[in-house]
N, C-alpha and C positions, 0 to 999 in steps of 0.2 A: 772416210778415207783421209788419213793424213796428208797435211800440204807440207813443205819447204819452199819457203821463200827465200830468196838470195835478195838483202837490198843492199844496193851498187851505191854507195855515195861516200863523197870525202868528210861530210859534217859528220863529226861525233853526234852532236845533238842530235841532228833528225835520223840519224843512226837508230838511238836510243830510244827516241820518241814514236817511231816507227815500231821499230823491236816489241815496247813494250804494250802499245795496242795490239799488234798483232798474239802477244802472248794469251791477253786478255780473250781474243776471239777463237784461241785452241790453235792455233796457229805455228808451227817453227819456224824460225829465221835464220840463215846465217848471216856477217858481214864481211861486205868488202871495201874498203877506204879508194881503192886504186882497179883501171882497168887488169891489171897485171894477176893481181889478186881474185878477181871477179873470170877472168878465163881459167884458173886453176878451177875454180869450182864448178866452172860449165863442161869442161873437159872430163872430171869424173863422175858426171850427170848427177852432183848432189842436189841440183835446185829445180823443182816443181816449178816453180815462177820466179819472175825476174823482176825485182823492183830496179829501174836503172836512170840514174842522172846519167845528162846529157855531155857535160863540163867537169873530167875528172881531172889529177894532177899530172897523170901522165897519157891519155888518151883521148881520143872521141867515143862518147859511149856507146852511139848507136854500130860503130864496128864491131861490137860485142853482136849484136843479131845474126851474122856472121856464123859465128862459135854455134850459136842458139841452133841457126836451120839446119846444122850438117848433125844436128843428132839425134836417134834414132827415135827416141818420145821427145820431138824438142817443148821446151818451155815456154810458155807465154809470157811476153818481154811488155812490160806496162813501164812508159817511158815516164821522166821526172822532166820535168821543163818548167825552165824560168819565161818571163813574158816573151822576150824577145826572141824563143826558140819553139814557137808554135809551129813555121811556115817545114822546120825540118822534121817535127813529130810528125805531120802529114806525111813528110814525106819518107820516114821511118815505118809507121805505119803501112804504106803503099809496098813496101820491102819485110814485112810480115809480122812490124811490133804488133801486140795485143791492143793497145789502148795507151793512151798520154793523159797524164794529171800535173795540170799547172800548177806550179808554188805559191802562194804556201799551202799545203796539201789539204785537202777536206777531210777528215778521217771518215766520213761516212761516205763519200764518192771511191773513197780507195777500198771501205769492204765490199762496195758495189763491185767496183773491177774485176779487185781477186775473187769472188763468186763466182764472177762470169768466168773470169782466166780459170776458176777449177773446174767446170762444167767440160772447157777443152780440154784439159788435163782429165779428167775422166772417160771422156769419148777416143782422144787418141790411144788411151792406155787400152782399152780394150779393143780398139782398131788392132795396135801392134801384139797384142794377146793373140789374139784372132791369126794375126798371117802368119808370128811364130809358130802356133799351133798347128797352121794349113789345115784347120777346121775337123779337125781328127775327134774334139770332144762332141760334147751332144750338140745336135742342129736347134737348139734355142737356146731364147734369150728372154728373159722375163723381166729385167732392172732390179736392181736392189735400191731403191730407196725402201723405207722404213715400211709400208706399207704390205710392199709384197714382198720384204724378207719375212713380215707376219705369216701371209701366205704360204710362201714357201715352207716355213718352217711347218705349218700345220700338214702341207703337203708332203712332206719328207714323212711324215709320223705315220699320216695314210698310206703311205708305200710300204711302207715297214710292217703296217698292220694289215694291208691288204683288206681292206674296208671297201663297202660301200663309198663312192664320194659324188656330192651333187656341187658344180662348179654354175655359177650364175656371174653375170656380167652384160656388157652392153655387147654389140655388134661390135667384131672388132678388135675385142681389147684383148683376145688371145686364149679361149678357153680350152680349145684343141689344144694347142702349144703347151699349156698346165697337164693337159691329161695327159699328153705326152712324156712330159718333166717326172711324171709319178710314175710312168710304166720304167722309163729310165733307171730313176731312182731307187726302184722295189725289187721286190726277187724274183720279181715277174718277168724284169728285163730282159733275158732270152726267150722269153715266148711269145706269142704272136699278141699283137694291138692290133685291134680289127675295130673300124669306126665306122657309122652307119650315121646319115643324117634323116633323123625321121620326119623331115618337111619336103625332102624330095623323093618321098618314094610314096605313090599314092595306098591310102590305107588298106585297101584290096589286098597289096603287095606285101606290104608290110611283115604279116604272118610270115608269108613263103619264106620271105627274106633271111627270117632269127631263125625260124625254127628248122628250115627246109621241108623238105615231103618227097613223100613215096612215088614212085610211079603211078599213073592213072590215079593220084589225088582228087586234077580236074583235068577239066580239056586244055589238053596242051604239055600236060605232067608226061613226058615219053620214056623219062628216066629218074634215078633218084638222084637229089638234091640236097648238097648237106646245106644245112640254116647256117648263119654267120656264131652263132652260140656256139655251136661243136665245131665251126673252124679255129675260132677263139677259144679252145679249151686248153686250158692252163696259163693261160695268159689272160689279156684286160679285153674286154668290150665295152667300149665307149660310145654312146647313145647322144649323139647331140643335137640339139633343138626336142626334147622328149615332151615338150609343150605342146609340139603336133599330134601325137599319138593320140589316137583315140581313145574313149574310156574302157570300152569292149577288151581289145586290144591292151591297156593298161593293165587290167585284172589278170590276164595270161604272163603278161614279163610279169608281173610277180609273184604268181606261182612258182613260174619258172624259176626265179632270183631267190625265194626261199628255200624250194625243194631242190637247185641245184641242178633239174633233172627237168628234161622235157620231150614233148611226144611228136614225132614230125608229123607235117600233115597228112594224114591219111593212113598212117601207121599207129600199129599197137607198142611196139616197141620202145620204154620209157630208158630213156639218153641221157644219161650222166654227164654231169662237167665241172668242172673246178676254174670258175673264173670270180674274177675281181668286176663288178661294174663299176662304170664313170659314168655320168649323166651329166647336161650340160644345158641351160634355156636362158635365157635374155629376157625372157617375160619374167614375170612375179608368178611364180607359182602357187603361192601361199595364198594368191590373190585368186586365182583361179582356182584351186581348193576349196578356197570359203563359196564360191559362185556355182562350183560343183562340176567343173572344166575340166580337174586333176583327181585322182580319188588319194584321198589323205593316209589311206594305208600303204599306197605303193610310195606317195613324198615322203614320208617317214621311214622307209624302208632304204631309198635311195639316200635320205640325208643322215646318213651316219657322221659324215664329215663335211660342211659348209663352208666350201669355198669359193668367198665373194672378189674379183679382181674388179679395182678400181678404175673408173676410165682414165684415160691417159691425161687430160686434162686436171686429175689430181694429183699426178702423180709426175709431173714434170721433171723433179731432178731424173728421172729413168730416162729422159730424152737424150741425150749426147751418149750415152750408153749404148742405147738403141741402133743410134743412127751410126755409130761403130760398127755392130754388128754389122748390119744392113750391108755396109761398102765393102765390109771384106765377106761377105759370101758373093754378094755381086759380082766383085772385081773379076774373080778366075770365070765365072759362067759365062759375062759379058766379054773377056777379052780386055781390059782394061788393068790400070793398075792408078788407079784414084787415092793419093793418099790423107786427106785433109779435108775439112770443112771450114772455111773462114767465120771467125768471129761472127762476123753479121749475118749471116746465111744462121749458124745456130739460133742466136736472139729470134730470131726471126722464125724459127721452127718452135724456140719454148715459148712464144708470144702464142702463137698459134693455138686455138681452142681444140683442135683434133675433133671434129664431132664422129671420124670414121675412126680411133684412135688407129690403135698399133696397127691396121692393117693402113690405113690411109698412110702415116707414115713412110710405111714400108715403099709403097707406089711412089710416095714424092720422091724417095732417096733415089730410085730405080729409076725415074725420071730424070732426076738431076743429075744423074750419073752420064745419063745414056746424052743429055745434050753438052756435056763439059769438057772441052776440048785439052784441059790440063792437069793439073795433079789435084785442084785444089775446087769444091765447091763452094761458089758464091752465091750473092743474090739475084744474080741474073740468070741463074739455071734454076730458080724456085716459082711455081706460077705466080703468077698477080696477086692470087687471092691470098696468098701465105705471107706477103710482103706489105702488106696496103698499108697496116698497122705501123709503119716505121717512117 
């Protein structure tokens, strides 16, 4: 995503010198010599971020902050201070600058900053996507960093082809959310997603479940039952944790998955269907394959398309994304209208190792939300354990 920077200062030189490191780092800039000049540009939202000296020729800089809060993605204002104007960056700072860098500037502290300052410039833009919208697009969110636009993109492919696809990933990190993103996605999207977790439903069950059965199948059968496959026909069935299923049971879905077509229990009667599977396991399959756990004919049947989602921990720039999300589906459920996360509260969330990722996240924001008495979450609405680090 492209930044704009606005840097605020009366020096030609560090004008320049600013300017052209920032070109170097992919970066746009505008300039402003004067506060006068530097409020046109805040006022027609050209600037992403704010480089701003403190001492201009016709103002106080930090009144520029001002301009900054009243707009609607505002910009993160990274203040310029000479020594003796430390005790006001605090207190600039406290009134919502981003961060202060004393003179004469460090060029590797100041790519530090603007990183940071783009990560909120990231999260608020898809905050105000989000309430613009009032949530009318699809109910997820996956991040776009580099990683899982990979994914995506292979997932977009398997919508389109309507494929088998086997999604693997850790606890967490959002494999439902993916299968969902592809039934969206596909031409499958008006018809029915029907998901089944095959670690809570004991093996016994299991059967009954996909395939349904007839009356007087067994004891207790008093009527017919359609299976979750013929509810799901012409749309997706999604199979998640398929690591549980037994191997018995294994051999039957893929029958069933090749011929299309299956017999309820206790019935003659052979049941046609046109769906799409999704599969979904957290274990190593492959692993359980080779140990003889998984039979290698139904993983090769299901892995037509292999997709692996990275835990969140590698995948950090997607955090301030994320956490966008998060506040504006919250906001309307909870009764709240939360619009911000402070600088430090984020650092403090991408520091974070996520071991529960996307889902743990999700509970912190919900948390932070529900004890934050203002617009803005800090670090005093984040547990202990997410702060200890700082």
């Amino acid at each position: 995503m492209s930044m704009t920077i606005l840097i605020v200062d009366d020096e030609e030189n560090a004008r320049h010198n600013i300017g052209k490191f920032l070109t170097a780092k992919g970066y746009e800039f505008l300039e402003a010599p004067t506060l006068e000049d530097a409020k046109g540009f805040t006022k027609r939202g050209d600037a992403d971020i704010i480089l701003l000296d403190v001492q201009l020729p016709d103002g106080y800089g930090p009144t520029l902050l001002e301009d900054a809060n009243r707009m609607p993605v505002r910009p993160p204002v990274i203040m310029i201070t000479a020594h003796g104007d430390i005790d006001m960056a605090v207190d600039s700072m406290k009134n919502g600058a981003h961060d202060f860098l004393q003179k004469p500037i460090q060029l590797e502290e100041l790519e530090k900053s603007i990183r940071r300052a783009s990560e909120i410039v990231r999260m608020r833009r898809e905050l105000d996507h989000l309430r613009r919208a009032q949530q009318q697009e699809h109910d997820f969110i996956l991040g776009k960093s580099s990683a899982m636009q990979s994914v995506m993109n292979q997932a977009q492919r398997a919508a389109n082809a309507s494929v088998s696809v086997l999604i693997t990933g850790e606890t967490g990190t959002g494999k439902e959310v993916l299968a969902r993103a592809i039934h969206s996605l596909g031409s499958r999207s008006d018809k029915p997603f029907i998901a089944i977790n095959c670690a809570a439903i004991q093996n016994t069950v299991l059967e009954s479940e996909l395939f349904g059965y007839e009356a007087g199948a067994f004891t207790g059968a008093e009527k017919r039952k359609n299976g979750l496959m013929e509810v799901a026909d012409g749309g997706i069935l999604f199979l998640d944790e398929i690591s549980s299923m037994p191997t018995d049971m294994q051999a039957k879905l893929l029958r069933a998955i090749e011929e299309q077509a299956f017999r309820r229990m206790g019935g003659t009667k052979l049941i046609k269907v046109d769906l799409q599977i999704l599969a979904a396991s957290n274990r190593d399959l492959k692993k359980m394959m080779d140990e003889g756990g998984f039979r290698d004919d139904l993983y090769y049947r299901l892995k037509v398309v292999d997709l692996h989602i990275p835990p969140l921990r590698e995948r950090k720039p997607d955090i301030p994304e994320l956490v966008g999300f998060f506040m504006g589906r919250n906001n309307p459920r909870m009764g709240l209208n939360i619009q911000d996360i402070s600088p430090q509260a984020l650092d403090a969330l991408i520091d974070h190792d996520w071991p529960g990722n996307i889902r743990e996240l999700k509970n912190i924001i919900e948390r932070a939300m529900l004890f934050c008495d203002d617009a803005v979450i800090d670090l005093a609405h984040l547990p202990a354990e997410h702060v200890k680090a700082l």
